[in-house]
Every structure is written in structure tokens, then in C-alpha cells.
C-alpha positions, 0 to 999 in steps of 0.5 A, spaced: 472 739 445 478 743 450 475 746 457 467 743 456 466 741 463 460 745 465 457 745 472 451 749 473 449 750 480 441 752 482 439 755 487 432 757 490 425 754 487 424 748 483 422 752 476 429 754 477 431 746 476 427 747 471 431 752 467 438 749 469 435 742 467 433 744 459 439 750 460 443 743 460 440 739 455 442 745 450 449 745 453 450 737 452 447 738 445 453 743 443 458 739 445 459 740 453 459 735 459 454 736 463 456 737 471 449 739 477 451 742 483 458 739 483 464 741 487 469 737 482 473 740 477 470 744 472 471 749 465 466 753 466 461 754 472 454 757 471 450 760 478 442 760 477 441 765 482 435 767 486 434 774 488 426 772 491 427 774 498 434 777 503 436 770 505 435 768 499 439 774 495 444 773 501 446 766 499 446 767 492 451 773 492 455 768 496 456 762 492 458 767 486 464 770 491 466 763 493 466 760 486 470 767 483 475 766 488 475 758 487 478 761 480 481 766 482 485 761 487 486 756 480 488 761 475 483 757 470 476 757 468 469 761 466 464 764 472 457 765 469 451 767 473 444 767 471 436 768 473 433 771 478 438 776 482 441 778 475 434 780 473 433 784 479 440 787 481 444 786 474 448 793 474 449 793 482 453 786 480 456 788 475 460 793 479 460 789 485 464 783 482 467 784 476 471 778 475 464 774 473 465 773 465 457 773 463 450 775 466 444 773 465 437 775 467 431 770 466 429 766 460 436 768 457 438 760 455 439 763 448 444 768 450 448 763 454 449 759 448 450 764 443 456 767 448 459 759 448 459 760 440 453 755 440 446 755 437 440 754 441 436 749 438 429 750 439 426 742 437 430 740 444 425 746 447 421 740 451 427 736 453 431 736 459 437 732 463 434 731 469 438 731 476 436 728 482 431 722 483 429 720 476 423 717 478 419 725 479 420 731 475 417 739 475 412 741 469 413 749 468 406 750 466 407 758 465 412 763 466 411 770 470 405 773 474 399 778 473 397 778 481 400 785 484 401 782 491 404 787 495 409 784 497 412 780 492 417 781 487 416 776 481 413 779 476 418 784 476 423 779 476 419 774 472 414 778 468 407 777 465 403 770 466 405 767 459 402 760 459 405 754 455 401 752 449 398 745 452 400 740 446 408 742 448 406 740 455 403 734 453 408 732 449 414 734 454 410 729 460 409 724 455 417 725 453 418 724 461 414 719 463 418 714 457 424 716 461 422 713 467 418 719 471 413 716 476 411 722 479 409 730 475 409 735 479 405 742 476 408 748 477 407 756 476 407 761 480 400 760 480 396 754 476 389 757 477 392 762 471 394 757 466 391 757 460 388 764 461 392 768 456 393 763 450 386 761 450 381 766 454 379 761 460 382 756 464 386 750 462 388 747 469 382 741 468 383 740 460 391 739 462 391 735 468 386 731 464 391 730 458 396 729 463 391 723 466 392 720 460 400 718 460 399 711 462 406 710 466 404 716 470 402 714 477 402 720 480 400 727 478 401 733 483 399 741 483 403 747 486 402 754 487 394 755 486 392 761 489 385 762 492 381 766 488 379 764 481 380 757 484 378 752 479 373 747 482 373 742 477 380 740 479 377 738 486 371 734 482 378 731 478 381 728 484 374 724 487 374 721 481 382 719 479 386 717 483 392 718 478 390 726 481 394 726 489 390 729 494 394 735 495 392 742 495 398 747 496 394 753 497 399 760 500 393 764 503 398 769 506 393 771 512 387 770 514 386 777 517 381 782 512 386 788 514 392 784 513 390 781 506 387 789 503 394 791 505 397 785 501 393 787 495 390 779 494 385 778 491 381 774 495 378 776 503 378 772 509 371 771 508 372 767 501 378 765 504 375 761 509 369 758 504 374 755 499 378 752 505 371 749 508 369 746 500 375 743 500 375 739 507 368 738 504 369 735 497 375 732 498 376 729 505 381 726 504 386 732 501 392 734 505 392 742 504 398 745 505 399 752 505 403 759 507 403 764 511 407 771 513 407 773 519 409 781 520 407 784 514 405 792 514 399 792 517 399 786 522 398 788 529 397 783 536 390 783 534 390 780 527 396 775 527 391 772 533 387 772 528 391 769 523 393 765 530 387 762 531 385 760 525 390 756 524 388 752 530 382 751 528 382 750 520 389 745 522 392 745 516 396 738 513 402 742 512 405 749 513 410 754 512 412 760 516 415 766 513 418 773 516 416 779 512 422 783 509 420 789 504 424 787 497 425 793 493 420 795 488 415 792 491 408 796 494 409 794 499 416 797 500 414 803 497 407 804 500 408 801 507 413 803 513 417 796 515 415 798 523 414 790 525 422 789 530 425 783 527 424 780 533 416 781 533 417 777 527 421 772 528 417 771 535 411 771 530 413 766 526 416 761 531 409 761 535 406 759 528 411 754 527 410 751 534 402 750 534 403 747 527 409 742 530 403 740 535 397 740 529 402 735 525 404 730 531 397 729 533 395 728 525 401 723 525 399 720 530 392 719 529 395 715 522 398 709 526 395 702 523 393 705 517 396 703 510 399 708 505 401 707 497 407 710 497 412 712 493 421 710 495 425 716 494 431 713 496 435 709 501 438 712 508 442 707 512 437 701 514 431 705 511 427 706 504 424 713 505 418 715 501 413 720 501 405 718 500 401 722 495 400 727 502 407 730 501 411 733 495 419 732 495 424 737 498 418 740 502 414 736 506 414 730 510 417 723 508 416 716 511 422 711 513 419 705 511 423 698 514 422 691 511 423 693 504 430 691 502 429 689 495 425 696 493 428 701 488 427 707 488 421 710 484 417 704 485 409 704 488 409 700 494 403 698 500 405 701 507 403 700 514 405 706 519 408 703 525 409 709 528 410 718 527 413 723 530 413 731 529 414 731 521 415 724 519 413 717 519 414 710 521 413 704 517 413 697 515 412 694 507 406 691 507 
């Protein structure tokens, strides 16, 4: 086939790696060579976008503008944009950037195909070209949201919660792990929800259940579960399995009663508190990882001292930091003036990040001596780095490790740590 080279550029969160991976099985299945994030040449380009928050948008807007002037400069190639900017703000783009050849909101792959003059094939739902390390992969369990946050805009970008029928995830895990995948990260805009709608109760325990069952997995992750309808059981799960990682990544967004009525979250400081606690309790040896807003409407000196202090005394393993913006069409962009000074909110975000730095270099500190199963990501100069089950990729903190020269990637190996900093760990194989 003339002109097949496609090189699809992702932008934003890991469900759009997703979409692009199974976007790319349909393309090489058609007849396409296969390019992810590749600055070479190519015959057609496809953006997968990210329209969640300003920083976001801004970055998106700009790499159309680069890879259309790229074109325009070389007098060849198609420009084709995708995902969650085009769901959001398609006329506007439409107008504003004319020599893109095609757009596509969210969960268009169909589309796609159909405007390259190819079938969608739909026995090659569960399959994927995988980018990055090959010893790890993302799981989407669900598409959109039903939670009504007020500062959120997923599910206008993304819709309602639709779950994945559990035997296609099952089926789709069991094809990654036959390819070498070590290590399954769950992902959704909220896994407390999976299963809800298809089957009228949650679903979490029985997937991660199955999942367990995957002989080569060694490890199994869980992101993005929201505080309320939080499903104990899962907890129980992970005392009695250790393919399950001690790792729960829980955004509560703020501590503060006042602040969370204003975000419309279904849970109050109260229970938010609680389940935090259960946690600790039930599962000791967990890494909790969370997110926080600071400057949202309603969040005066008296409340982010509130969210302030809580941190300091909950001392949360990992934790982001988030400066409020109002995005069109949400609630809270609609209801509530934006009065916070950016300055007060970057002010506020920096003081949050600066205790969490000390939180985090005592809690590495106190891990000096102590021997950790890890998993090898890659090399970098005279260092193996990996991550213990502590840490997810791409957000957390990883371990360069000496003394493993004839360790690969993707391989479970004993660690001593030797020594920590802020963020990361030192080691030896052990």
C-alpha cells in the first residue's frame, strides 16, 4: 500500500494510550505501518488529544499547530485529530485550523477506519499494539463517568459510566499476559463503579479475582477509586494475595466539609477520614496515593489550613497537587465565581508540594536497609531502574538499582535499598 505510514501522537492520560494502542491494531490490520510518537516521516499523522484541564488544552492546541505547519512546510501528508479536545471544542477547531483533514471525538476508532477506506474489524476489540515497555500495560475497565464533581468535565467529554463486560476483560488480560506483560494496571475514571450498570452490583472484586487467576501475572494494580462506595473487599483481597499491589490511589480532592459540598463529591471529611484510617488499619503496609485541589471556589485561608494540616497528619506515600481552573461547562464554572489570584493558588499548591517533599524523604529514609521486590523498567547509564509495588509508572517514584548488569527489563528481582532522596530510591540486587 502507497502513503501507509501512520504516526499516531498521544497526548494526556493513560486511557488515552489505550485508545491509540487498539486504534493502531485496527490501522496495522488494514494494511498500515505502525509509528507511536515518532518525529520521522510519515503519511498520515493522527493527534490523540487532551482537552481535561488548560495546561492540557494549551499543549494539545500546539502540537496540531506544529504538525500542520510540518506538512504545510513539506507539501505532503494527512493531519488527523482525535479524543477528548474534538469532543469539547470541535467547531471552534474546525474554524480555527483549517488544514486538519479529519476530527474525531471520543471512541470514534470507527470513523477513523471508515474515512482511510478500511473496515473496523470488531474480533480485534481486545487487541492492541502495545508502546513503551512491553513488561506492563493499562486495562480500561469502563468508559465515561456518572459522578457530577463540580469541577470536572469527563463526562461531558466522556459520557456516562459504561462498563466492559467482564469475560472480554478477562479475555483481553489473558491475551497480555501471553505477550510478556508482567504487570496490569486497572484503570477508569472510577473503578468503585465497574460492574454497576452491566450487572446491578460492583464487579471490582470478581474481575480483580479473575484476573488473579492469570498465572504469568505477577502484579495487579488499581487506579482512580473514589472514596464513596469504596468496595472493602478489595482491601481484604490484597492481605490475602500478593499478585494484588499495595497500592491504593484514592483523589480525595480536599479535606475540608465546606470545600467538598462545593465540589459536589459524594463523600464528607468525616467519612473521608474514616476510610483513610481503615485503610492504614487493614492494610498497613499500602501506599496510598492521592489528589488534591487546591483554590477551588470556596476555599478560603481557613479551609486550605484545614486540607494543610491534614496532610501533615494523614502523611500520604504519594501525592499531586492541582491549581483550580474553571473549564467551561462545568458547575462549578457555571455556579461559582473564580476569585482565588492565581498567585494564591500556585502559592497554595507550592506549600502542599513542599511538606509532601518532606513527608516523602522521611518515609524514604526510614526504608534504608530494607529489601524490596521489584520490578526492572529499563536501564539508564550504569542503573537498572525499577519500581516496588509502591509505585505506578510514569507517576511515581522509581528505584535505581546497581549491581544488576544481567537483569532485563520486565524481570522481578530482590532489592536492598542503600540509600533515598526526595522522590527516589537507591539500591543494590540483592
Amino acid at each position: 500500500m502507497k502513503g501507509n505510514r501512520v504516526n499516531i501522537v498521544t497526548l494526556g492520560c493513560s486511557k488515552n494510550t489505550v485508545d491509540s494502542q487498539k486504534l493502531m491494531r485496527q490501522l496495522e490490520a488494514g494494511g498500515y505501518r505502525i509509528a507511536a510518537d515518532s518525529s520521522g516521516p510519515a503519511d498520515i499523522i493522527i493527534i490523540n488529544t487532551c482537552g481535561f484541564i488548560h495546561d492540557a488544552k494549551e499543549e494539545s492546541v500546539d502540537l496540531i499547530i506544529r504538525h500542520a505547519e510540518a506538512i504545510r512546510r513539506e507539501g505532503r501528508g494527512r493531519l488527523f485529530v482525535m479524543g477528548c479536545l474534538v469532543e469539547r471544542y470541535r467547531n471552534e477547531l474546525q474554524q480555527e485550523l483549517p488544514e486538519v483533514d479529519g476530527w474525531f471525538g471520543v471512541n470514534r476508532p470507527q470513523e477513523i477506519m471508515s474515512r482511510l477506506g478500511l473496515a473496523y474489524r470488531q474480533e480485534l476489540n481486545g487487541e492492541r499494539i502495545l508502546t513503551g515497555p512491553a513488561h506492563y500495560a493499562y486495562l480500561k475497565v469502563s468508559e465515561g463517568c456518572d459522578r457530577t464533581c463540580a469541577f470536572c468535565a469527563i463526562p461531558d467529554i466522556r459520557g456516562r459510566y459504561i462498563s466492559a463486560p467482564l469475560d472480554e476483560l478477562v479475555d483481553e488480560a489473558r491475551l497480555l499476559a501471553e505477550r510478556g506483560v508482567k504487570e496490569l494496571i486497572l484503570i477508569a475514571q472510577d473503578l468503585t463503579l465497574y460492574g454497576t450498570d452491566l450487572y446491578g452490583r460492583q464487579m471490582l472484586p470478581e474481575l480483580v479475582r479473575r484476573l488473579c487467576e492469570i498465572e504469568s501475572l505477577g502484579w495487579i494494580r488499581l487506579h482512580y477509586l473514589y472514596p464513596s462506595d469504596f468496595p472493602m473487599e478489595i482491601l481484604e483481597m490484597m492481605q490475602d494475595n500478593p499478585k494484588i499491589c499495595r497500592y491504593i490511589d484514592l483523589p480525595i480532592q480536599h479535606i475540608s466539609d465546606c470545600v467538598l459540598k462545593m465540589m459536589r463529591r459524594e463523600n464528607d471529611s468525616a467519612g473521608t477520614r474514616r476510610l483513610l484510617y481503615d485503610i492504614r488499619r487493614m492494610v498497613p503496609d499500602a501506599a496510598v496515593r492521592t489528589t488534591v485541589i487546591a483554590g477551588h471556589p470556596g476555599e478560603s485561608d481557613k479551609e486550605f489550613r484545614e486540607l494543610l494540616d491534614f496532610i501533615g497528619e494523614y502523611r500520604f506515600d504519594r501525592l499531586g497537587a492541582f491549581r483550580y481552573s474553571h473549564e467551561e461547562n462545568t458547575h462549578a464554572a457555571l455556579n461559582y465565581p473564580d476569585t482565588i489570584p492565581e498567585k494564591t493558588k500556585e502559592r497554595r499548591v507550592a506549600k502542599i508540594m513542599e511538606l509532601q517533599q518532606e513527608i516523602s524523604a522521611a518515609r524514604n529514609a526510614a526504608l534504608t536497609g530494607s529489601v524490596m521486590k521489584v520490578i526492572a523498567d529499563r536501564r539508564e547509564g550504569l542503573f537498572l531502574v525499577g519500581r516496588s509495588q509502591h509505585d505506578s509508572p510514569e507517576v511515581d517514584q522509581e528505584i535505581l538499582i546497581a549491581g544488576a548488569e544481567n537483569i532485563e527489563p520486565g524481570t522481578f528481582i530482590d532489592v536492598k535499598i542503600t540509600g533515598s532522596t526526595e522522590f527516589d530510591l537507591y539500591g543494590e540486587a540483592f
